[in-house]
C-alpha positions as CSV (number, residue, x, y, z in Angstrom):
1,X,112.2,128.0,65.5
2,X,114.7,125.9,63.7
3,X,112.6,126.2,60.4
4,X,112.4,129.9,60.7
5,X,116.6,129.9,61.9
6,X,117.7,128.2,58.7
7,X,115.7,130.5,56.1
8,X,117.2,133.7,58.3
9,X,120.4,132.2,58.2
10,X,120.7,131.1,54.4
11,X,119.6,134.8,53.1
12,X,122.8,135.8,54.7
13,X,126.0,133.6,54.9
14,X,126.8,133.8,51.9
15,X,127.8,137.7,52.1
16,X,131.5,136.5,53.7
17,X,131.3,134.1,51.0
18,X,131.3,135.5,48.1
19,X,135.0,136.1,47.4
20,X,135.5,132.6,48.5
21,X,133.1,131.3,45.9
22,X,134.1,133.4,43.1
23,X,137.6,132.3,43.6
24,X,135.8,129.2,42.9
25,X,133.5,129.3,40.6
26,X,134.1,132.6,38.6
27,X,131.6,135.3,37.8
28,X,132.0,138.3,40.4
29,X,129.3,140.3,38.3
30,X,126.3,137.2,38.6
31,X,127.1,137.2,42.6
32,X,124.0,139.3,43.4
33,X,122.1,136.7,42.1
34,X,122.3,134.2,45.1
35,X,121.1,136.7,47.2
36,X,118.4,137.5,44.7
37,X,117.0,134.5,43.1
38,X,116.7,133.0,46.5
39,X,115.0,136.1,47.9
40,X,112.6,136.2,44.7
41,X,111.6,132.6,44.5
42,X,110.9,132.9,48.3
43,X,108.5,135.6,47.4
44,X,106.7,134.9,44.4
45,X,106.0,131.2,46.6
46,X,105.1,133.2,49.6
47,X,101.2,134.1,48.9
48,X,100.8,131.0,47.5
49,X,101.2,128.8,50.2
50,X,99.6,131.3,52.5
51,X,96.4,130.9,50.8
52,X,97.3,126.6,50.6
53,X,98.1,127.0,54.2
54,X,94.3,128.3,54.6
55,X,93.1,125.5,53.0
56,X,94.8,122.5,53.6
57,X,96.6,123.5,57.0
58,X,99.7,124.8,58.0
59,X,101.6,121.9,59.0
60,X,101.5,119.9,55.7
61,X,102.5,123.2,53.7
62,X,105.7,123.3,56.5
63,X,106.8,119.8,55.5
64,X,106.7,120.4,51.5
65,X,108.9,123.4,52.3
66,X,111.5,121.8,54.6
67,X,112.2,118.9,52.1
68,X,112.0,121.7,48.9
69,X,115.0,123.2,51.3
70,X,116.9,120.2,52.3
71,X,116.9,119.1,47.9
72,X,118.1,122.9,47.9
73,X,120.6,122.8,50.3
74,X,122.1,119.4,49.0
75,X,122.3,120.6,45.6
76,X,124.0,124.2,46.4
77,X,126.9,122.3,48.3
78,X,127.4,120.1,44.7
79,X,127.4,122.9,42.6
80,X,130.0,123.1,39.6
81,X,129.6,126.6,38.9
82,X,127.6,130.1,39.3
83,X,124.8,129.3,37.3
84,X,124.4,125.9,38.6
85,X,124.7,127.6,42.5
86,X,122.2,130.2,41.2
87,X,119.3,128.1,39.9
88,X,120.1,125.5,43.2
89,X,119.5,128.8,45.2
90,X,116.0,129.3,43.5
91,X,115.0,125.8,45.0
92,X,116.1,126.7,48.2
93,X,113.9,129.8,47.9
94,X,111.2,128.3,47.1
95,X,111.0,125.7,50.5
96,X,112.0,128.8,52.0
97,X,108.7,130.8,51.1
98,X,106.6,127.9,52.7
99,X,108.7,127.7,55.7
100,X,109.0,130.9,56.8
101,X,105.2,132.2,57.0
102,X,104.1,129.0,58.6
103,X,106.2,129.4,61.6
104,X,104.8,133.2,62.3
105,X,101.5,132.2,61.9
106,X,101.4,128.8,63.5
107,X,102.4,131.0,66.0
108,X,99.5,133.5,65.6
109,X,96.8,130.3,65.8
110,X,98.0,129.3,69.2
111,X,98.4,131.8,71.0
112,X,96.3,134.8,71.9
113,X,97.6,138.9,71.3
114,X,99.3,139.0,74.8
115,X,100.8,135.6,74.4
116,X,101.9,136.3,71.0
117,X,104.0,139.3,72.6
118,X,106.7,136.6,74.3
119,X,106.3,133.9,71.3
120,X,106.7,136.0,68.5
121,X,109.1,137.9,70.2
122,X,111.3,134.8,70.4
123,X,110.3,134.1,66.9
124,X,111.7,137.6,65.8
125,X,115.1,137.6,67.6
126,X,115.7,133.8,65.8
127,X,114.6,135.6,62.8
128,X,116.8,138.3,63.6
129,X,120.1,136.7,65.2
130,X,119.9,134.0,62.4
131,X,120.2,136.9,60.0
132,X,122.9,138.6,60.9
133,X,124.9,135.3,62.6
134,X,125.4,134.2,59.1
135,X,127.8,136.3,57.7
136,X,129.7,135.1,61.1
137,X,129.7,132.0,60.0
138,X,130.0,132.0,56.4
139,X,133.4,133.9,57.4
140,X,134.5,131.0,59.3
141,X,133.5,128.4,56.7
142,X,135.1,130.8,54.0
143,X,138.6,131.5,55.8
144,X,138.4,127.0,56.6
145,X,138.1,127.2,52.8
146,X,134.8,125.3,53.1
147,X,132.0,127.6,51.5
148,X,130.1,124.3,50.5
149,X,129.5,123.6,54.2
150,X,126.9,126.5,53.9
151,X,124.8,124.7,52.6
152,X,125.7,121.2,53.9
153,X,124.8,121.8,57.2
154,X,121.3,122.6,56.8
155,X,120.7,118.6,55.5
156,X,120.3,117.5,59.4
157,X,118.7,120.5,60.7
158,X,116.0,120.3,58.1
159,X,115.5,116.5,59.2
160,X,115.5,117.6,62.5
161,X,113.0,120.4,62.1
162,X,110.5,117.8,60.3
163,X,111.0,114.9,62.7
164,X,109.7,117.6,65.4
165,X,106.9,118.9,63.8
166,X,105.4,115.5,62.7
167,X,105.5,114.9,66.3
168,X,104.8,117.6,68.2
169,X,102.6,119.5,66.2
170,X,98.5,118.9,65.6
171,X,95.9,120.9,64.0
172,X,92.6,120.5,62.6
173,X,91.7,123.1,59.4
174,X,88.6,125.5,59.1
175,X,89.0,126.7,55.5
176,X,86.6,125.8,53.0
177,X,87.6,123.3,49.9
178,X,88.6,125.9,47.4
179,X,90.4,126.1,43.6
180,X,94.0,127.1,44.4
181,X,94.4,130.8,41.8
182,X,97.6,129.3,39.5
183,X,96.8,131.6,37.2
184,X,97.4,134.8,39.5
185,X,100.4,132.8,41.1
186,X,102.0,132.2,38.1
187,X,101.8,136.1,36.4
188,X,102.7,137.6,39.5
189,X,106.0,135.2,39.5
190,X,106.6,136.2,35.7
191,X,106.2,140.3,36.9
192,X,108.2,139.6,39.9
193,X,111.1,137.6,38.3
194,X,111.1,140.3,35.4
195,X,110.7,143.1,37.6
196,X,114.3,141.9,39.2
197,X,115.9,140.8,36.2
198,X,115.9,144.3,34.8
199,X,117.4,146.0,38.1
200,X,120.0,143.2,37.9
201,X,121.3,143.5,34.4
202,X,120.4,146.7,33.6
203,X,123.5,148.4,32.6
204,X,125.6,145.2,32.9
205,X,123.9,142.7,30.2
206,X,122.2,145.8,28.7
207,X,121.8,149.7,28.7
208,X,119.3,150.7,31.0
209,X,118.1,152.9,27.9
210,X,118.3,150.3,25.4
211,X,115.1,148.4,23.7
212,X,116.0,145.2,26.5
213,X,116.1,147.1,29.2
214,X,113.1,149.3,28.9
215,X,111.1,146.6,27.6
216,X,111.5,144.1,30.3
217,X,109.8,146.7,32.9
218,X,107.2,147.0,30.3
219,X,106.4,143.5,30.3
220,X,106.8,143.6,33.8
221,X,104.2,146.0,34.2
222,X,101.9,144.2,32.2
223,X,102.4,141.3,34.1
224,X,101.3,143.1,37.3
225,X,98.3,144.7,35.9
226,X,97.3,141.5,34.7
227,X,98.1,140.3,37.8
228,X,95.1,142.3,39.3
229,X,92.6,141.9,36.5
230,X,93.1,138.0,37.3
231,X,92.6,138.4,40.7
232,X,89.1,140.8,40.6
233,X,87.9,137.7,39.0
234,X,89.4,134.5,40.5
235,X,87.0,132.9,43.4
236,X,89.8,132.5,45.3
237,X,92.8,134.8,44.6
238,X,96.0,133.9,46.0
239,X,96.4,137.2,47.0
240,X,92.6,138.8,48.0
241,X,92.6,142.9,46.6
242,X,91.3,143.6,49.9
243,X,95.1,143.0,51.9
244,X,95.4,146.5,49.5
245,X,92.5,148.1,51.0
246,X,92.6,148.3,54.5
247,X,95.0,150.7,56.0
248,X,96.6,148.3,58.5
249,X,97.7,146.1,56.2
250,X,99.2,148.5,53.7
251,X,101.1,150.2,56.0
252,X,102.2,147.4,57.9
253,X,103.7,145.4,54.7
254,X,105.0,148.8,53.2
255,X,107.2,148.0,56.9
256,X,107.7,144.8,55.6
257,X,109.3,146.1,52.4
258,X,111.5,148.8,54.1
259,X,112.6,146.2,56.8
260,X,113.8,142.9,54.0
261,X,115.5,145.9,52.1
262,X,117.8,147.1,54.7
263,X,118.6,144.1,57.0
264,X,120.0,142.5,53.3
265,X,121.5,145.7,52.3
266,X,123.2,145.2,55.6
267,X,124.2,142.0,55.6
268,X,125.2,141.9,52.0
269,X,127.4,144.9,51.3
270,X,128.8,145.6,54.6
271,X,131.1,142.2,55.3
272,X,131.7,143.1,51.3
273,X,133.2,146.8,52.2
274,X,134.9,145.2,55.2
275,X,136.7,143.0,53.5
276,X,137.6,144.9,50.2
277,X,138.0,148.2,51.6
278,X,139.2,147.6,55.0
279,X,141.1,144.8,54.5
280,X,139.6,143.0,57.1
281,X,139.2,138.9,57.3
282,X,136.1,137.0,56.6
283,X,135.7,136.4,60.1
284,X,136.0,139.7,61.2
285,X,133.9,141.0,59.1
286,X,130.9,138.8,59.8
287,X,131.6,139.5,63.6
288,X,131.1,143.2,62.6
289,X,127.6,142.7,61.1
290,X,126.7,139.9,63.6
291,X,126.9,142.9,66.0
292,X,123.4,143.4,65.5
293,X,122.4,140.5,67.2
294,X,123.1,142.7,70.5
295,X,120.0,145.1,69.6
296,X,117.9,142.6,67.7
297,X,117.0,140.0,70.1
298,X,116.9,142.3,73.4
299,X,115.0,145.1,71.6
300,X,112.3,142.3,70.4
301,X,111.6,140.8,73.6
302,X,111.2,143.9,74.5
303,X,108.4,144.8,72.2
304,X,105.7,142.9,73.6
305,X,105.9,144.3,76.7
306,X,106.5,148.3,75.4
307,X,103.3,147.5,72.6
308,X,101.0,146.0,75.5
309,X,101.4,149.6,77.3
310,X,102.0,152.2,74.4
311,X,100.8,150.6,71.3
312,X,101.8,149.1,68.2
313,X,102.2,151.9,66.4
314,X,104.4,153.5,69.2
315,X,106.5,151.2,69.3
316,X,107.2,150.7,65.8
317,X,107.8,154.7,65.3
318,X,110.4,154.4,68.4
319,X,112.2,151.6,66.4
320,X,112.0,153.3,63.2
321,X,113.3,156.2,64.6
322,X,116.7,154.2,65.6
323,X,117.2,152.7,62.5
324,X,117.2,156.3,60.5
325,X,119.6,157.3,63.4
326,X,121.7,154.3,62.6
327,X,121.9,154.4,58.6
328,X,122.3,157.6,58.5
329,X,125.9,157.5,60.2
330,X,126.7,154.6,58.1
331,X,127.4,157.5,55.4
332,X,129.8,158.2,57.5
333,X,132.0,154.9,56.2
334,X,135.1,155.2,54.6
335,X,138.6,153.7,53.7
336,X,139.6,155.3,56.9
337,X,136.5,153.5,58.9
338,X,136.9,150.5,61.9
339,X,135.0,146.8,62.5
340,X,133.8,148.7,65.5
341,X,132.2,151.8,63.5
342,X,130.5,149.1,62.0
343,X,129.5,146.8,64.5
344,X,128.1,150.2,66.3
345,X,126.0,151.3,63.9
346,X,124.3,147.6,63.2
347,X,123.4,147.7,67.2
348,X,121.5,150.5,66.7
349,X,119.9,149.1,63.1
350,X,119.0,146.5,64.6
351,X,117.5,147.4,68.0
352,X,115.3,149.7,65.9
353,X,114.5,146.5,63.5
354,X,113.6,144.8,66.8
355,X,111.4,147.4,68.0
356,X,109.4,147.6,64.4
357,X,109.5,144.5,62.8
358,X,107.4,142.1,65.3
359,X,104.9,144.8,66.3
360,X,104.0,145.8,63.0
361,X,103.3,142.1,62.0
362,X,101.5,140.8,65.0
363,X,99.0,144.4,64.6
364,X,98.4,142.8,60.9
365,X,97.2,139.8,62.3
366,X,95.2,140.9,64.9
367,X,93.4,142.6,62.4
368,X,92.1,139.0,60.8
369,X,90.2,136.3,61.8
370,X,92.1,132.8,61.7
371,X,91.1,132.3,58.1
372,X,92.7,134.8,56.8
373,X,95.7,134.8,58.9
374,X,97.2,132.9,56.4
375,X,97.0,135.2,53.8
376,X,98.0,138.4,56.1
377,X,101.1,136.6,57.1
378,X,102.2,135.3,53.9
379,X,101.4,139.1,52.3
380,X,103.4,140.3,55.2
381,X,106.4,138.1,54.1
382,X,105.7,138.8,50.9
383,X,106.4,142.5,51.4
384,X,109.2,141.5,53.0
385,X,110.8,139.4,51.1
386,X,110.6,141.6,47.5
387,X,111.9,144.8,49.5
388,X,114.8,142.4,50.1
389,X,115.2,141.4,46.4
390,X,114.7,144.5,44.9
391,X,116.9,146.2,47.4
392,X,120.1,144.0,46.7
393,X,119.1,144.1,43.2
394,X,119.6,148.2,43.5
395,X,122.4,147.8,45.3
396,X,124.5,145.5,42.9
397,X,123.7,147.3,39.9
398,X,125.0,150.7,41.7
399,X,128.3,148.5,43.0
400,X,128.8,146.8,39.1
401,X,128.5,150.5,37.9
402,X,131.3,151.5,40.1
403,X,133.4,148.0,39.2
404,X,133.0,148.3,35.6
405,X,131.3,144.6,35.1
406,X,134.3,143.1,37.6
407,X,136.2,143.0,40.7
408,X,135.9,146.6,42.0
409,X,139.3,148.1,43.4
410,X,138.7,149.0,46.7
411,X,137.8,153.1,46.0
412,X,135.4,152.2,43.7
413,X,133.8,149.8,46.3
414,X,134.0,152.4,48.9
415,X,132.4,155.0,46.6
416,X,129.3,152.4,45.8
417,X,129.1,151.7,49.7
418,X,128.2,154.9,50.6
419,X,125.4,155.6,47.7
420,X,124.0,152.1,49.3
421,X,124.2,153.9,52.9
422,X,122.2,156.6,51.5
423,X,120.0,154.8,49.7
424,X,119.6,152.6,53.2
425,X,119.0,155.7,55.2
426,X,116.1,157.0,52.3
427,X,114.6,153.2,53.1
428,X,114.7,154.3,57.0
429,X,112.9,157.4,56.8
430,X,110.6,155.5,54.3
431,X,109.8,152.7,57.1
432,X,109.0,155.7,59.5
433,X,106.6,157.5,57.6
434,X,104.8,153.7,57.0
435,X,104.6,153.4,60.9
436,X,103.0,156.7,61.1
437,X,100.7,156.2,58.8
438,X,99.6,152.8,60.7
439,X,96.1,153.3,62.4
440,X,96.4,155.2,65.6
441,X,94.2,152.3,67.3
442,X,97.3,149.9,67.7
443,X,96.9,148.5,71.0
444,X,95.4,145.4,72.3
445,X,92.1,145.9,74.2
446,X,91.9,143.8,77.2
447,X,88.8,142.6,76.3
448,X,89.6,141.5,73.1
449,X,92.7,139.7,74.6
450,X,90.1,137.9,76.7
451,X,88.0,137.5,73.9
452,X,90.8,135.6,72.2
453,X,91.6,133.4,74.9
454,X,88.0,132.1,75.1
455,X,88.1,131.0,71.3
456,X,89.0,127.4,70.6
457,X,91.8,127.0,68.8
458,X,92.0,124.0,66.9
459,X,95.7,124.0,66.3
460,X,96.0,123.4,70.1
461,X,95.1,119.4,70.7
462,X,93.1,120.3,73.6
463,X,91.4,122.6,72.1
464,X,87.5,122.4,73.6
465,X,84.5,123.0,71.5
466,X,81.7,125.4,73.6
């Protein structure tokens, strides 16, 4: 939980931050960047260690990320300017691709479908609170005129989180010795990291029109359907074609996607548009988003129990359902707008996100056996994580079209706040019709549950052969 805490927390806190930082360290147009290059290294890392984690184990891929994110961390809080904070942030997203898979599905080896109701559940509000608790305290480090202690603080809790794992936590691997695919790893980073680039500078570093910027989707296209030709071939592809045949795992990750893009879009722009349109402090503005830690945590504890007795799929729609309700009054934001207009619509965002995001993950690993849990998970955060990337990458080049290339006077950023809400709310309705089209056989037999609990599990130490 304090692995998964720390990767939640550092996609956020720096939203409150950034006009601290670029007092700083200069370059207001680049700021997307931290959110993005740590959200895109996370992701093109995510797949593979989920198909290391099925090889070697889960617990050695865990450690490797929590010291990748501890380097991270230490270099972020040294850093001398935006570029160098940029590239520090790419280190941290790359621990932070290992670190936070593992923890959902250590948590899907030990424990069986009902027990991964409560567990996962916990899981998810951590994932959830820590989210949407860091613009909080980013706002307090930022109005202390401390930013660097952002990233400071995570040096003990990283040590902490290993010395607890190397202790408490045993396991004993059933994949096969296999070649790791660094070939497919490594083109679908280049597509990815291309893919981004272009949403990011296009229209700021180039014309959207203009021989750059229509050639680096080209590329990035090519690297994708390379992508695929490398992995119809590889013996073991880091990420198997089949995730992309089977229905429950399409719709669930196409979730995924819709669920990274709008808690960031959140948790970005909306402590931004507090604080430049509103006039509001930091600190109040990170209260105002942290407000969705009142529907996040309860509405995911809630889950386990309302998917044991309706369904996965239910249950996800119902949550779906309140986060359309909840983005689209966020249109509603203006110059004229209060904290608490905000903080009420992120209760209902994120009692919907509650309600869909644990669900929808837990049905996609039910659907696998333990082998390729790994895999499913990782996919799932993959989905996840590049719906969070592309999404703030959208987002900043429709805010640097309305700032010109600098700061934006406080119209402008209320004009490019609401195309974001609307944008947000097409996301929602998006993330409803991928619940629907989930399979309508979403919850948990009792006998399978049973079935479940009879299999030894060898991350358990007392796990007993039949």
């Amino acid at each position: 939980m304090i692995s998964t805490a720390l990767v939640a927390l550092d996609a956020t806190i720096l939203s409150t931050a950034v006009p601290s930082i670029v007092a700083d360290l200069g370059g207001f147009e680049q700021f997307p960047w931290l959110f993005s290059i740590y959200l895109l290294a996370q992701a093109v890392s995510v797949p593979l260690y989920g198909k290391l984690a099925d090889v070697i184990g889960r617990k050695p891929i865990m450690l490797i990320g929590i010291a990748l994110f501890l380097v991270g961390s230490l270099l972020c809080g040294l850093a001398w300017s935006m570029p160098a904070l940029i590239a520090f942030r790419a280190l941290q997203g790359l621990g932070a691709g290992a670190i936070q898979p593992m923890g959902i599905t250590i948590a899907g080896d030990i424990y069986t479908v009902a027990e991964r109701a409560k567990t996962q559940g916990y899981l998810a509000s951590v994932w959830g609170i820590s989210s949407v608790v860091g613009p909080t305290l980013g706002g307090v480090l930022s109005d202390l005129g401390a930013w660097r202690g952002i990233f400071l603080v995570n040096i003990p809790l990283c040590l902490l989180a290993a010395f607890l794992l190397i202790r408490s936590f045993r396991e004993t691997t059933r994949g096969e010795k296999q070649r790791i695919d660094v070939a497919g790893a490594s083109v679908l980073a280049v597509g990815t990291a291309l893919l981004i680039l272009g949403l990011l500078e296009g229209g700021s570093a180039w014309p959207w029109l203009s021989p750059a910027g229509v050639g680096v989707f080209v590329v990035s296209a090519l690297a994708f359907a390379g992508f695929v030709a490398i992995e119809r071939r590889a013996a073991a592809p880091v990420l198997p074609l089949w995730v992309l045949t089977r229905r429950v795992l399409i719709s669930t990750s196409l979730v995924s996607v819709t669920v990274g893009a709008i808690t960031l879009g959140v948790t970005s722009y909306f402590p931004t548009f507090a604080q430049g349109v509103l006039g509001s402090s930091a600190l109040g503005a990170g209260f105002a988003v942290a407000a969705m830690t009142l529907g996040w945590p309860v509405a995911a504890s809630l889950s386990g129990r309302l998917y044991l007795r309706i369904g996965f799929r239910n249950t996800g729609f119902l949550g779906a359902g309140l986060v359309v309700i909840g983005t689209a009054l966020t249109v509603l934001l203006g110059s004229s707008s209060t904290l608490w207009e905000i903080a009420g619509f992120c209760v209902l965002i994120g009692a919907g996100m509650g309600l869909v995001a644990t669900p929808t993950l837990i049905r996609a690993q039910s659907s696998v056996d333990w082998n390729e849990r790994g895999v499913v998970s990782s996919t799932n955060f993959f989905a996840r994580n590049i719906g969070s990337a592309v999404a703030v990458a959208v987002f900043g080049a429709i805010v640097n079209a309305k700032a010109g290339g600098g700061v934006p006077a406080p119209a402008d950023l209320a004009e490019g706040t609401r195309f974001v809400c609307i944008a947000l709310t097409v996301l929602a309705v998006g993330m409803l019709a991928a619940v629907w089209a989930m399979p309508k056989e979403g919850r948990p037999a009792p006998d399978e549950d049973r079935a479940a609990k009879a299999e030894p599990d060898p991350a358990r130490p007392d796990a007993v052969q039949p």
